[in-house]
C-alpha positions as CSV (number, residue, x, y, z in Angstrom):
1,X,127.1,142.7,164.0
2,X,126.1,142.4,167.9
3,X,129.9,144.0,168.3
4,X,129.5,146.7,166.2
5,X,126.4,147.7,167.5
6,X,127.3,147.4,171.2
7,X,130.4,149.0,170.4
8,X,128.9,152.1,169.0
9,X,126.5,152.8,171.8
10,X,128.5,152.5,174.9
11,X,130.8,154.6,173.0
12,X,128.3,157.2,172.7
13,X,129.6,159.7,169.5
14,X,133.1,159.5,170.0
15,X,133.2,157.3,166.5
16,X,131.5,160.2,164.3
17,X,134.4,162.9,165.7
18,X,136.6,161.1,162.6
19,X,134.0,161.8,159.6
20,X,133.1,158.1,158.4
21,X,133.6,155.3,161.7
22,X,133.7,152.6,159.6
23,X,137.4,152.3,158.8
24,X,137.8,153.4,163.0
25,X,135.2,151.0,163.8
26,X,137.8,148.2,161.3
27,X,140.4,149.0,163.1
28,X,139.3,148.6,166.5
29,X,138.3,145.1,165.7
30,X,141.4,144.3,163.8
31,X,143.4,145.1,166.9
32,X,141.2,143.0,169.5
33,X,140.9,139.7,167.3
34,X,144.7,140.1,166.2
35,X,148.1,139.9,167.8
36,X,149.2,142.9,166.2
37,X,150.0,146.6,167.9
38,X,149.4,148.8,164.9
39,X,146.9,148.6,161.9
40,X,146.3,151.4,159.4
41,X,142.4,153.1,159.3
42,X,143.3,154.8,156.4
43,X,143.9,153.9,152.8
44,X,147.4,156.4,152.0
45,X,150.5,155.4,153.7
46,X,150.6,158.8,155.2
47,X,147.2,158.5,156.8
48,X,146.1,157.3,159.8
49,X,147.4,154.5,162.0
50,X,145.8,153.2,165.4
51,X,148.0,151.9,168.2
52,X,146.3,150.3,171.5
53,X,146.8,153.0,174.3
54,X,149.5,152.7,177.2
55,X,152.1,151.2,175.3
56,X,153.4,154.7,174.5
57,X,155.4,155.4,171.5
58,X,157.3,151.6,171.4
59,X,154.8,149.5,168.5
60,X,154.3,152.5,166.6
61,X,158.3,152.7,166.2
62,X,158.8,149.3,165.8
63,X,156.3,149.4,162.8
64,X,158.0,152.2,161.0
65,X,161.4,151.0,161.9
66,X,160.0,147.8,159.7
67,X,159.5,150.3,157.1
68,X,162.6,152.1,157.7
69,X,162.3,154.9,159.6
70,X,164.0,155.7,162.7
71,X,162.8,157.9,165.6
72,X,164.3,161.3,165.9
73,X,162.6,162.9,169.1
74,X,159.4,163.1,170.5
75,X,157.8,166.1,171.8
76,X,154.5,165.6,173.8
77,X,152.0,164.6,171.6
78,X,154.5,164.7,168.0
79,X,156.8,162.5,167.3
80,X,159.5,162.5,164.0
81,X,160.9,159.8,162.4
82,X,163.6,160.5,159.8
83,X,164.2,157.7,156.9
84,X,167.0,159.3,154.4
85,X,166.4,162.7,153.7
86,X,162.3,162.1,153.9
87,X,160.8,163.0,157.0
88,X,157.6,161.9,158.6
89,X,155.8,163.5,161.8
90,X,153.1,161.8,163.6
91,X,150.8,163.7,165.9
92,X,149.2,160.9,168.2
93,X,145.7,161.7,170.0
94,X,144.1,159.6,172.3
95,X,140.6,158.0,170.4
96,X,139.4,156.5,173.6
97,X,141.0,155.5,176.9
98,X,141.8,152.2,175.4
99,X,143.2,153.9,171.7
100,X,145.6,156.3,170.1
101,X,145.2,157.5,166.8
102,X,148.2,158.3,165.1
103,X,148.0,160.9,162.2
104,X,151.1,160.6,159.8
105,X,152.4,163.6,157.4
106,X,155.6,162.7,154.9
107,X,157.8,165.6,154.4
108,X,159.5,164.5,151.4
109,X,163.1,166.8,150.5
């Protein structure tokens, strides 16, 4: 509870930019008291993902090449994975200086 708290005031209102923190908040702590790169903040598989900042586009790949999807191009802050004939772009943004969020739309053809 100390955590949370702490966490959201050094970080000022950068956690109420995404509508409800809470599933923001989830994932921050999921990716500090885990040894995983990538956890999902949002409940659709199209939704949101969060990837720890500076390790540019390589966990986030890795994860969706687990789910088969292979990286097309990447062009600045977009990148598109293609898995068949359904495609998927990902815009990434950075959430703080230590976190990207990654906001994933399925094209479906």
């Amino acid at each position: 509870m100390l955590l949370v708290a702490g966490l959201l005031v050094l970080s000022g209102g950068v956690f109420v930019q995404e509508g409800n923190p809470l599933p923001v908040l989830w994932g921050i702590l999921r990716l500090e008291f885990s040894r995983g790169d990538v956890v999902r903040i949002s409940p659709q598989w199209d939704g949101m993902l969060m990837i720890r900042a500076g390790q540019g586009l390589s966990p986030l790949t890795e994860h969706l090449g687990d789910h088969g999807w292979q990286l097309e191009e990447q062009l600045g802050s977009m990148a598109f994975y293609a898995a068949g004939d359904n495609r998927l772009s990902v815009h990434l943004r950075m959430f703080t200086r230590w976190y990207v969020i990654c906001d994933l739309d399925l094209h479906r053809e």
